[in-house]
N, CA, C and O of each residue as an XYZ file, in Angstrom:
588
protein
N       0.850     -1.179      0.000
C       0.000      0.000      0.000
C       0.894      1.240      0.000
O       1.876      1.291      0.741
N       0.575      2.214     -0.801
C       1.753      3.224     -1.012
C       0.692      4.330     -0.417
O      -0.536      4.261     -0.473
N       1.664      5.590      0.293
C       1.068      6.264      0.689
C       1.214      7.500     -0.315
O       1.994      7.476     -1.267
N       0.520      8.407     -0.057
C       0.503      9.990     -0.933
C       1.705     10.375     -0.237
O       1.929      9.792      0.824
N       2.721     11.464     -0.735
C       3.379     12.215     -0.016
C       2.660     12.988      0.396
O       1.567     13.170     -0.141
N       3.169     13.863      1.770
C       2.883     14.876      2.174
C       2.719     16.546      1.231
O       1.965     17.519      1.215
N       3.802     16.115      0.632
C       3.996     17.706     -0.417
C       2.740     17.960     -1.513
O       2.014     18.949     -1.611
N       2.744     16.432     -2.482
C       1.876     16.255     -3.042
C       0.433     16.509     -2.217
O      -0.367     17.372     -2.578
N       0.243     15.750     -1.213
C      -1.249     16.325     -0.727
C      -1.360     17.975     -0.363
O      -2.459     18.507     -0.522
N      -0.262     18.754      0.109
C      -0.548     19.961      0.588
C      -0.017     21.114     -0.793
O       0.412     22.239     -0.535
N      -0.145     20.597     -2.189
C       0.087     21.413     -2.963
C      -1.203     20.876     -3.480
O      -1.286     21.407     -4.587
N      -2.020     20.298     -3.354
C      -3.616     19.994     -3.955
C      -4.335     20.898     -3.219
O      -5.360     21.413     -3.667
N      -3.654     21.270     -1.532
C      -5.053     21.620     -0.634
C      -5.547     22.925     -1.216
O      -6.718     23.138     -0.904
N      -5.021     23.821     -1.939
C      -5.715     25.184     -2.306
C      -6.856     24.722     -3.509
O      -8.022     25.113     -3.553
N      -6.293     23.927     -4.322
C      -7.816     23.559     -5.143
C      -8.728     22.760     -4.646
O      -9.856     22.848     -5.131
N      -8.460     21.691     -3.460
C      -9.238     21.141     -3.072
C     -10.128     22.151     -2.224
O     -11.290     21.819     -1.991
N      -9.821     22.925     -1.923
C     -10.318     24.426     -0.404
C     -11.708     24.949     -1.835
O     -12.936     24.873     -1.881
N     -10.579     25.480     -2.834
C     -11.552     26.110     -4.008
C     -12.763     25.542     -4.137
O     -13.785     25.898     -3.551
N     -12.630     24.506     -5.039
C     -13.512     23.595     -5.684
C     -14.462     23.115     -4.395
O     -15.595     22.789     -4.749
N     -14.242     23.033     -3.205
C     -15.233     23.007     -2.114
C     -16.110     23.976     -1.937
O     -17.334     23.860     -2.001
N     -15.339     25.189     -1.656
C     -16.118     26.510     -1.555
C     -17.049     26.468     -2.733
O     -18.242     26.238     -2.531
N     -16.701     26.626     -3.667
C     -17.489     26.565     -5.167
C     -18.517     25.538     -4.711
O     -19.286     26.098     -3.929
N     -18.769     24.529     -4.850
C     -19.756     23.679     -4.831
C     -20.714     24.229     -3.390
O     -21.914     24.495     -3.456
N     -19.824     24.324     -2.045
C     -20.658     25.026     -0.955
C     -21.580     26.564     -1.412
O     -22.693     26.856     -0.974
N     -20.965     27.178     -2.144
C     -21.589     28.412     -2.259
C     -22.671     27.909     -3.464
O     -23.746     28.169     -2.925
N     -22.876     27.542     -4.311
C     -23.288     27.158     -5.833
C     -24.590     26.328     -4.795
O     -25.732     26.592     -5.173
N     -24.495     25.441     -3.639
C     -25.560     24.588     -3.273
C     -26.355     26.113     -2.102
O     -27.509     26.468     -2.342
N     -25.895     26.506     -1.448
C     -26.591     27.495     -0.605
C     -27.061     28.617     -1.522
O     -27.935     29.358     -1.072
N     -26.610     28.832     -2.711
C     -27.229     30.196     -3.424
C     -28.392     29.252     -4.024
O     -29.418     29.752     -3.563
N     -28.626     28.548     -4.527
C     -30.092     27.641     -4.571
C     -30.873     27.587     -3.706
O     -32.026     27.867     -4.034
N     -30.649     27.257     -2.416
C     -31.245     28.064     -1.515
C     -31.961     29.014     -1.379
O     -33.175     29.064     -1.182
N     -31.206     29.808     -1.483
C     -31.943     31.157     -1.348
C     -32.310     31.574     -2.790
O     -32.855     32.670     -2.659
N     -32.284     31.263     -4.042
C     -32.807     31.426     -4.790
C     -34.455     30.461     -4.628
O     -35.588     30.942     -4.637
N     -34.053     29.016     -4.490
C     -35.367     28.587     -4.456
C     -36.723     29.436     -3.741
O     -37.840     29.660     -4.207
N     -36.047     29.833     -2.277
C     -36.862     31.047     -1.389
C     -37.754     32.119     -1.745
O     -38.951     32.382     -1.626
N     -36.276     32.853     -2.430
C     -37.029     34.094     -3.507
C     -37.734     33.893     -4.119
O     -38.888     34.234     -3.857
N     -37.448     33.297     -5.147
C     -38.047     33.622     -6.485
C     -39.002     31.805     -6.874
O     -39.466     31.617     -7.999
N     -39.053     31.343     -6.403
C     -39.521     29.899     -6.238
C     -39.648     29.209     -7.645
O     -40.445     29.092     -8.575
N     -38.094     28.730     -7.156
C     -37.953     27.795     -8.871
C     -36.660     26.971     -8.277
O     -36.176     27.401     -7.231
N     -36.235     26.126     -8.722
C     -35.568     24.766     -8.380
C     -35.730     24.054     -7.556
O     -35.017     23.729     -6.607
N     -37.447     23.529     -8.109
C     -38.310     23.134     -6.665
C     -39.239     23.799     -6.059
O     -40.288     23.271     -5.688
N     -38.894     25.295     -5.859
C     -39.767     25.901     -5.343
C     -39.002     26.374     -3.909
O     -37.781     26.318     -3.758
N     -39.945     26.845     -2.900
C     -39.801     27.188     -2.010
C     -40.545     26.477     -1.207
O     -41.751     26.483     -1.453
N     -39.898     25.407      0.350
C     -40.841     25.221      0.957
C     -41.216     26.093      1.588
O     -40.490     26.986      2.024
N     -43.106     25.950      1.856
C     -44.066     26.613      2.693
C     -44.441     28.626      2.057
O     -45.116     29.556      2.497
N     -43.559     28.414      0.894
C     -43.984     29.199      0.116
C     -42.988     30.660      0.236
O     -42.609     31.060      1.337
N     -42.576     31.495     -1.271
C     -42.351     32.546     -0.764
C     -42.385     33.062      0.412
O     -43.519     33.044      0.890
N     -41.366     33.646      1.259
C     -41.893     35.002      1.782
C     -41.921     36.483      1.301
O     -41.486     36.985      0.265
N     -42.519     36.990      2.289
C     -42.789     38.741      1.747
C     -41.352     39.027      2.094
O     -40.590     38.524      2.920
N     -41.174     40.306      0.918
C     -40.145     41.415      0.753
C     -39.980     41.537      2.680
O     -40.983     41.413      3.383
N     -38.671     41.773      3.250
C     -38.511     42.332      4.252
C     -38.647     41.467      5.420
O     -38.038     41.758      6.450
N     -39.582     40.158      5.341
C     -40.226     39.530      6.546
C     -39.046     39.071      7.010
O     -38.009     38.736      6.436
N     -39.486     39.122      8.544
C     -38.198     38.388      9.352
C     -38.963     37.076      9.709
O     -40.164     36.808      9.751
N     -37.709     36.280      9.975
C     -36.527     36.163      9.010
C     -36.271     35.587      8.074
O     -35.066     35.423      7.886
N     -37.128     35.066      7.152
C     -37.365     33.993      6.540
C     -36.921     34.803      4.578
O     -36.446     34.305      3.557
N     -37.361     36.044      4.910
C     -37.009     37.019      3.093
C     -35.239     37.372      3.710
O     -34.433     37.412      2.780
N     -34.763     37.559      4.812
C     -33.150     38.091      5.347
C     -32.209     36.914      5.019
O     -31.274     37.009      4.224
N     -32.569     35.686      5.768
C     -32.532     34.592      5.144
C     -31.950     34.317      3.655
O     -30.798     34.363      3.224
N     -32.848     34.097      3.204
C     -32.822     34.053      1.724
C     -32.185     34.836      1.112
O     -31.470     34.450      0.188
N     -32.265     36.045      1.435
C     -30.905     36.985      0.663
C     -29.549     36.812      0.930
O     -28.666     37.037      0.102
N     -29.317     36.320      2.349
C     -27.908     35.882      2.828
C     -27.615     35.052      2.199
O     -26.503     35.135      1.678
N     -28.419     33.885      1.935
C     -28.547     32.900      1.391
C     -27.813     33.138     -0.502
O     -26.731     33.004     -1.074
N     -28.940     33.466     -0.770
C     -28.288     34.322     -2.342
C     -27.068     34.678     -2.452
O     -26.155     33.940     -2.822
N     -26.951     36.087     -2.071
C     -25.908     36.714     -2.189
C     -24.531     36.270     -1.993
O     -23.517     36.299     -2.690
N     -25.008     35.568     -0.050
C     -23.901     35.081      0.562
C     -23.282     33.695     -0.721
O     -22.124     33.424     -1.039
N     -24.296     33.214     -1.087
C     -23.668     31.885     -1.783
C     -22.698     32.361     -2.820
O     -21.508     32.109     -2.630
N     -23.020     32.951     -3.781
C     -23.038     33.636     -5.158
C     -21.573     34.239     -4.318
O     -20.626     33.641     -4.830
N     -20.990     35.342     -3.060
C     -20.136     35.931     -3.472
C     -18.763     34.417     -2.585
O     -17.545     34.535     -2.459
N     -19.220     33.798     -2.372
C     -18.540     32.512     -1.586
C     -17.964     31.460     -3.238
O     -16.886     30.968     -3.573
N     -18.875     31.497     -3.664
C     -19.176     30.402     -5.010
C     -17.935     31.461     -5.677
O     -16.845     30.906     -5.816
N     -18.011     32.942     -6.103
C     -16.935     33.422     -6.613
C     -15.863     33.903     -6.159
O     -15.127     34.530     -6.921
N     -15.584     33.753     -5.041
C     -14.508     33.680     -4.209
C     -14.012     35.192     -3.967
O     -12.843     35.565     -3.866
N     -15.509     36.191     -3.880
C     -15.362     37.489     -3.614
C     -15.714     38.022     -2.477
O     -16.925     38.161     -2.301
N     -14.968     38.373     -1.622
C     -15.187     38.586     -0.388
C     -15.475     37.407      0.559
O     -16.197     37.459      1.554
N     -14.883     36.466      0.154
C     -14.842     35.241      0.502
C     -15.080     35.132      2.150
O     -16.227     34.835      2.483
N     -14.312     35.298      2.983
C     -14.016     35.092      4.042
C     -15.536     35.732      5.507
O     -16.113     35.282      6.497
N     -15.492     37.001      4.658
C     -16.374     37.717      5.537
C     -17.753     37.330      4.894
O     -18.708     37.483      5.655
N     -17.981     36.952      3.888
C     -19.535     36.284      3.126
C     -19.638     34.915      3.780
O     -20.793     34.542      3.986
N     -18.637     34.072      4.156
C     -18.582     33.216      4.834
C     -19.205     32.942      6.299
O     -20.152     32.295      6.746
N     -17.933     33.970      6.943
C     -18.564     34.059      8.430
C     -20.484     34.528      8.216
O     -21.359     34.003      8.905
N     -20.676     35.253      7.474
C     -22.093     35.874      7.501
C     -22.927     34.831      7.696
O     -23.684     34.592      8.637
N     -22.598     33.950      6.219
C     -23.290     32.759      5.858
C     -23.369     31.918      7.071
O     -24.436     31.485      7.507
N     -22.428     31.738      7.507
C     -21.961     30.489      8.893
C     -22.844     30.863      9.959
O     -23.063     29.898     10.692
N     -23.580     32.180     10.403
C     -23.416     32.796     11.419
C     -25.348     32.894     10.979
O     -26.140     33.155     11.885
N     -25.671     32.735     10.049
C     -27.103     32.645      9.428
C     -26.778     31.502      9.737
O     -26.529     31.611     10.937
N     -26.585     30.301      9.412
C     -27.137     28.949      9.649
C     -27.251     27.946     10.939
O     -27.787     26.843     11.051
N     -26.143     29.214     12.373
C     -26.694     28.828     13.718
C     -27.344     29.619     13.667
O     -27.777     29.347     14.787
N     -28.035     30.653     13.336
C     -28.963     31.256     13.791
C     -30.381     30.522     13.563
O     -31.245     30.593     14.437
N     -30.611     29.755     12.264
C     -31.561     28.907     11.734
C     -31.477     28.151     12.625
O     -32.372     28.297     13.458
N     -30.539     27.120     12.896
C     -30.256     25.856     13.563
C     -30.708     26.219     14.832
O     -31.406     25.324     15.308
N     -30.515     27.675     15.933
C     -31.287     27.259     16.864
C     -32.265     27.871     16.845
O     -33.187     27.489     17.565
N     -32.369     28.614     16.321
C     -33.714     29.085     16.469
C     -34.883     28.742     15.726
O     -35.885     29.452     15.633
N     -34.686     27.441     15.118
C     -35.752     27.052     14.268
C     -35.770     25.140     14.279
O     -36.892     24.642     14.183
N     -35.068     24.573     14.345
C     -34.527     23.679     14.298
C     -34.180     22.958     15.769
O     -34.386     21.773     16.027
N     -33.646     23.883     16.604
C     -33.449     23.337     18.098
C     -34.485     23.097     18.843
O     -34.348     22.010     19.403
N     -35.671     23.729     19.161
C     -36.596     23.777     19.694
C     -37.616     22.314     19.452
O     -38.512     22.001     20.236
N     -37.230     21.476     18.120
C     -38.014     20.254     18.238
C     -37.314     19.117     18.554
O     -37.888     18.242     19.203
N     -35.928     18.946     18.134
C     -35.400     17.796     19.451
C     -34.084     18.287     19.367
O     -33.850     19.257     18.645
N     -33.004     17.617     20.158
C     -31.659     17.940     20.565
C     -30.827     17.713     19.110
O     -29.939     18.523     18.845
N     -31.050     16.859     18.379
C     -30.268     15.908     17.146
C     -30.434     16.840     15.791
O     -31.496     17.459     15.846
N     -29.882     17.039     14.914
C     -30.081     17.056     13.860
C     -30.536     16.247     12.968
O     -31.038     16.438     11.861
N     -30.375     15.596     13.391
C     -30.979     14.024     12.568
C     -32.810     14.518     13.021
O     -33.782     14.689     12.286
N     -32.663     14.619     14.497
C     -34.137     14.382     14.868
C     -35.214     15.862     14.592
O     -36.439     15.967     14.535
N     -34.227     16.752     14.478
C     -35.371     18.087     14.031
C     -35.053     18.897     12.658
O     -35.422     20.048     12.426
N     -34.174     17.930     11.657
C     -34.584     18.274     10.410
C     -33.692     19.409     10.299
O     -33.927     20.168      9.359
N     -32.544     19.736     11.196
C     -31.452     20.590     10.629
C     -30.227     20.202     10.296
O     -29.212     20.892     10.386
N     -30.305     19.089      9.904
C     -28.957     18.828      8.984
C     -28.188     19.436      8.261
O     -26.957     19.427      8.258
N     -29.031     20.079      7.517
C     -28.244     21.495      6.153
C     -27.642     22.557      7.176
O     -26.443     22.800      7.318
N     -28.500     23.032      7.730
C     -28.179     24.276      8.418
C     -26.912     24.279      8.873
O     -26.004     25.076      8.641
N     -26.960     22.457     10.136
C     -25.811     22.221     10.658
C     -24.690     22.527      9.651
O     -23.789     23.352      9.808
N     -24.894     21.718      8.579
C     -23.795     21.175      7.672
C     -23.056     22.580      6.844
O     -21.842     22.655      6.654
N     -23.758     23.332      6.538
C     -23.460     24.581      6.189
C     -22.869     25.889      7.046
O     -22.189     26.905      6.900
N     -23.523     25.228      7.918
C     -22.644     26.423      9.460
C     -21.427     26.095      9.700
O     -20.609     26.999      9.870
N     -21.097     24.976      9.757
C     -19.759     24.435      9.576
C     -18.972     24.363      8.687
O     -17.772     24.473      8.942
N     -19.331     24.201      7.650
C     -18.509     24.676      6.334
C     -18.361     25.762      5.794
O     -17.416     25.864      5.011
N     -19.156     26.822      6.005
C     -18.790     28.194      6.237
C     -17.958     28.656      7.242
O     -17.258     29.628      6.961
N     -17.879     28.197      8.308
C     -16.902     28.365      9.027
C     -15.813     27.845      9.038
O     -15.081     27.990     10.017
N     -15.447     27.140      7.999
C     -14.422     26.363      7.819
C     -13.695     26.752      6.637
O     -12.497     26.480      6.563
N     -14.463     27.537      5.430
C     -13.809     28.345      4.650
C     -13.765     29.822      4.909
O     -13.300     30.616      4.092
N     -14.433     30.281      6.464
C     -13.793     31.634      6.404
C     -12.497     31.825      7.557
O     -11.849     32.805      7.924
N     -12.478     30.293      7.938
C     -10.760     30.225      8.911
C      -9.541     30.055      8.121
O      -8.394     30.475      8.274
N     -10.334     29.020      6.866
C      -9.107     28.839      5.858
C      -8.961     29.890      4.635
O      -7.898     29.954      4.017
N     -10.026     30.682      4.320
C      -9.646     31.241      2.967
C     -10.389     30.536      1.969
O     -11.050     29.528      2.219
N     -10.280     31.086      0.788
C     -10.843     30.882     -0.691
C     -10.252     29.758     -1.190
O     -10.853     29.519     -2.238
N      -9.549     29.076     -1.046
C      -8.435     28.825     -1.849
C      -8.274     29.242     -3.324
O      -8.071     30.365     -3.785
N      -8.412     28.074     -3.940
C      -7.411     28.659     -5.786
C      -9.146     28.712     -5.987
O     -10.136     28.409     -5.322
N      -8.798     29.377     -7.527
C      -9.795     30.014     -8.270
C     -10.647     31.113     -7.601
O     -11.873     31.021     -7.662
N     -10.273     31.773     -7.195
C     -11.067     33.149     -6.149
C     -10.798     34.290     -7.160
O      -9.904     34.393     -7.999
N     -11.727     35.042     -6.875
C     -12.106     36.285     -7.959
C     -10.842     37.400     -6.950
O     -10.063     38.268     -7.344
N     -11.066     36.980     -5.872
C     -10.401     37.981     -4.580
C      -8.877     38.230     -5.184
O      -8.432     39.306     -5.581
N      -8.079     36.735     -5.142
C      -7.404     36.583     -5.574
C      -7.282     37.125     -7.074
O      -6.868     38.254     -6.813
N      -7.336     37.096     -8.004
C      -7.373     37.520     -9.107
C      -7.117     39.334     -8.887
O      -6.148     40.068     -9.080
N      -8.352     39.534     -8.450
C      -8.450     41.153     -8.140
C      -6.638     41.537     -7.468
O      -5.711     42.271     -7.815
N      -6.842     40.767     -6.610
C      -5.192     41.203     -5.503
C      -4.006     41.363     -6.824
O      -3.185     42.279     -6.761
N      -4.005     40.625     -7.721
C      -2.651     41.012     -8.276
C      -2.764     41.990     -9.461
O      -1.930     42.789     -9.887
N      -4.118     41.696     -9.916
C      -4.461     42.598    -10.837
C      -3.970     44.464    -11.170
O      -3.586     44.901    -12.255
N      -4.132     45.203     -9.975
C      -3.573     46.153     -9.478
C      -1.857     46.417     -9.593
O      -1.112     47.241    -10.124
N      -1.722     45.103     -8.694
C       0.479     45.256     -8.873
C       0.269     44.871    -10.194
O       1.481     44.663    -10.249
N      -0.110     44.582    -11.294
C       0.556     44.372    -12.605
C       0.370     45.707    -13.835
O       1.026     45.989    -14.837
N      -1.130     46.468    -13.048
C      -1.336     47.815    -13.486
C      -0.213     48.853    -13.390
O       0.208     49.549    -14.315
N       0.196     48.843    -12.137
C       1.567     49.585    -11.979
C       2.281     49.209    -12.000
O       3.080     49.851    -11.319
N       2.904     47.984    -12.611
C       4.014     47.501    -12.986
C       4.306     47.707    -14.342
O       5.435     47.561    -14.808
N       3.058     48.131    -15.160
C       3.072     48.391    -16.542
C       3.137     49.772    -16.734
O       3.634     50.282    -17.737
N       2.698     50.331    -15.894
C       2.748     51.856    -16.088
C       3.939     52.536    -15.979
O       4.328     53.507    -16.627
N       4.715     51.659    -14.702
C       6.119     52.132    -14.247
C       7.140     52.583    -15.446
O       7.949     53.492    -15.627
N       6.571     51.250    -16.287
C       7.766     50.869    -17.049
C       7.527     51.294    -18.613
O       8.175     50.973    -19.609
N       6.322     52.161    -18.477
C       5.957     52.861    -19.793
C       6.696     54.272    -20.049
O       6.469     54.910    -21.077
């Protein structure tokens, strides 16, 4: 049985970080799209109204938060947001019918509170718009310098 090197696994971890985030943000902006606008499935228990707490706040965190996580823009702090919406769901919606996730139907919430919090301790990894933006700038004035 051969093992992976170490180097080899920790020169994968930035696309493996990416390609996580991406799929985490891409599944929670469905979410909150389904909410809004009620289409991929719909919305359970139906739309809410513009503004209602918390169920329309929600859903926009949801959106937005996914969408700027999924493009790796503002990654970190769309994260914590996101993370920080899904204990808020988890207890306050979800806790109150049994102790388990298993047993009161917050599995996602759980599962997403944690993985948002887990890409806004680690970062974007590869493919981030953030990234992109960051060097974009030093290469503006690196061209200008030298014009």
């Amino acid at each position: 049985m051969s093992v992976i090197p170490n180097s080899t696994v920790d020169s994968a971890r930035p696309y493996v970080v990416g390609l996580s985030r991406i799929a985490i943000g891409l599944l929670f902006s469905c979410h909150g799209a389904a909410t809004l606008f009620d289409v991929l499935g719909g919305a359970k228990g139906g739309t809410p109204a513009a503004f209602a707490w918390p169920g329309w706040y929600a859903a926009v965190i949801q959106l937005v938060g996914g969408v700027l996580v999924l493009l790796g823009l503002g990654t970190r702090i769309a994260a914590l947001i996101c993370s920080g919406s899904m204990a808020y769901a988890y207890f306050s919606v979800h806790q109150e019918h049994a102790l388990w996730p298993i047993q009161n139907g917050g599995d996602a919430a759980a599962l997403f509170c944690w993985a948002f919090l887990l890409i806004a301790a680690t970062g974007p990894g590869a493919f981030a718009l953030d990234a992109l933006l960051a060097r974009r700038p030093a290469a503006v004035t690196t061209a200008s310098a030298t014009a």
